[in-house]
N, C-alpha and C positions, 0 to 999 in steps of 0.2 A: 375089707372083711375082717382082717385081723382087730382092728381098732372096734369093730362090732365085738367082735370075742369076748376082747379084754372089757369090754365098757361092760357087759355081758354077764360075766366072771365078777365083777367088783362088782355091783349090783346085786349080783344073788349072795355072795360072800358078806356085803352089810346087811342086806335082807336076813341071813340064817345066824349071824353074829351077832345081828343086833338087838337080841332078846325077844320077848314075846309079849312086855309091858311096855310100848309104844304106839303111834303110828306112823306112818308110814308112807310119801305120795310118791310116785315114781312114773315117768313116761320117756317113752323114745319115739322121735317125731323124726320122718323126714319129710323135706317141704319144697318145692318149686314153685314158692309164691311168697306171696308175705306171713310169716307168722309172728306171734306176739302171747305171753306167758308172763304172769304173775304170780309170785307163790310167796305165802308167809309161815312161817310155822315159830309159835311161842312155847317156851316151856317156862318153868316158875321163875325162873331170872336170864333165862336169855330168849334171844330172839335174833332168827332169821331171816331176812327180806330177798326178792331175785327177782328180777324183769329182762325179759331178753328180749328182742324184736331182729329179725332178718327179712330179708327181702329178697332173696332170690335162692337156691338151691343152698340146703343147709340141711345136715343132720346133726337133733338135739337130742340131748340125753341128759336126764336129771333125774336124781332121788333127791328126798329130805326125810328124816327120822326124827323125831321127838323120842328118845328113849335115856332117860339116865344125862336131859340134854340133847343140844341138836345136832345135828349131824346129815353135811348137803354132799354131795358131787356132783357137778354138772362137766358139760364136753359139747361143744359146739363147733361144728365145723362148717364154717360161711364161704360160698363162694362169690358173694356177694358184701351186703354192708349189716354191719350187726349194731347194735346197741344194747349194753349191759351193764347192771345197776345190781351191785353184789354188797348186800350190808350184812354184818356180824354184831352183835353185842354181848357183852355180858356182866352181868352184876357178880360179882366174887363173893362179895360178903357182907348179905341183908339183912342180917339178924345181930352183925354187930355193930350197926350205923348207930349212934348215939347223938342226940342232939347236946347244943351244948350247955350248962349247967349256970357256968360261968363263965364270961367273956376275959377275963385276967390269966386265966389256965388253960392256954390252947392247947398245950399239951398233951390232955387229956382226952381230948375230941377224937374220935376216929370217923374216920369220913369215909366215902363209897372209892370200895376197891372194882376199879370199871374197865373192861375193854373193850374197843372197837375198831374194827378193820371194813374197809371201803375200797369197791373196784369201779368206776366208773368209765362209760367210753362210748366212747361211734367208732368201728374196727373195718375195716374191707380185705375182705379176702384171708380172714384169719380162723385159727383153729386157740380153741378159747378153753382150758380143764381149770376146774377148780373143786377143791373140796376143803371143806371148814367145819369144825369142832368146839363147841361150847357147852360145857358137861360138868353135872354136879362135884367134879375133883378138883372143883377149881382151874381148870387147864383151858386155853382159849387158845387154837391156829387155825391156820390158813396155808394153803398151798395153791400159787398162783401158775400157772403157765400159761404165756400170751404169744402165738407165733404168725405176723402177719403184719399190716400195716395200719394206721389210723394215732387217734390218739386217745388215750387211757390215763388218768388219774387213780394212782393208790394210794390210800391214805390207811396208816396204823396209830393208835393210839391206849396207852395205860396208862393209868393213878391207881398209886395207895398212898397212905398216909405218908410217907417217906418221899417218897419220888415220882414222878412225870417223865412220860417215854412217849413224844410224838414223833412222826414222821410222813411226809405227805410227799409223793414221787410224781412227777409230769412229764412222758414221755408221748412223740409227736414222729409219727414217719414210719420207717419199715423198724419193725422191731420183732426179737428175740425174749421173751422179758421170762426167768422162773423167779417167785417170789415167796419167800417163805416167813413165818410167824410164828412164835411160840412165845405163849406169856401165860402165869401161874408158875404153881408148885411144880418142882421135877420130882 
């Protein structure tokens, strides 16, 4: 009941914070049987993707936001086997992609400043929260927590013209996993 509060609380708190130039999808599902969710939500350079499926007694809870950029939270707690496909993207800076002029002067070229973080997995018996941020300021995270067992793939990745920041995590068995991300301007 507590974890209903809180899911509750952070729910109407993005709801009433999150301005009133959005929208907006939000549901709380509980289920003893199979359920299965698809949700995409795009804004002018970033974009969102979610697929969950469970199969046996599970309560889900998700918002997503388009306002000023996207903005998700979900919370699943499976007693059963879950699967979930959590993609982020974002484009940083569209308007200053230049193509190149000339081939002798790389220098010059600024190429697509881009991020993307990825949660993938088949879980049993897990309690699954996430919420992810991609927004006109430039600023792209993610906040993973994974408690239960199966196996999950997280993959993070940035470029800009300077540097390259991957990272791709594969973990298999009973696990503990918080995973955190912050890439842009501070």
């Amino acid at each position: 009941m507590k974890k209903l509060m809180f899911v509750f609380f952070v729910m109407s708190y993005l709801l009433i914070c999150g301005g009133s130039n959005g929208d907006v999808m939000s549901s709380s599902t509980v289920c003893d049987g199979s359920y299965w969710t698809h949700s995409t939500a795009m804004d002018k350079n970033q974009t969102y993707k979610i697929s969950i499926f469970t199969t046996n007694l599970a309560q889900i809870d998700r918002e997503v936001q388009s306002t000023n950029g996207v903005v998700s939270s979900t919370m699943v707690n499976s007693s059963g086997s879950l699967g979930i496909d959590e993609y982020t993207n974002h484009l940083r800076n569209p308007d200053e992609i230049e193509s190149p002029l000339c081939v002798f002067n790389p220098s010059e070229i600024i190429g697509p400043i881009f991020d993307e973080i990825t949660v993938s997995g088949l879980l049993d018996n897990t309690e699954y929260i996430s919420s992810r941020m991609a927004n006109s300021d430039d600023k792209t995270s993610a906040k993973t927590l994974i408690n239960g067992s199966g196996l999950i793939i997280i993959g993070k990745h940035s470029s800009n013209e300077s540097a390259i920041l991957d990272d791709l995590t594969s973990i298999h068995g009973k696990m503990k996993v918080l995973d955190y991300v912050e890439f842009g301007e501070r």
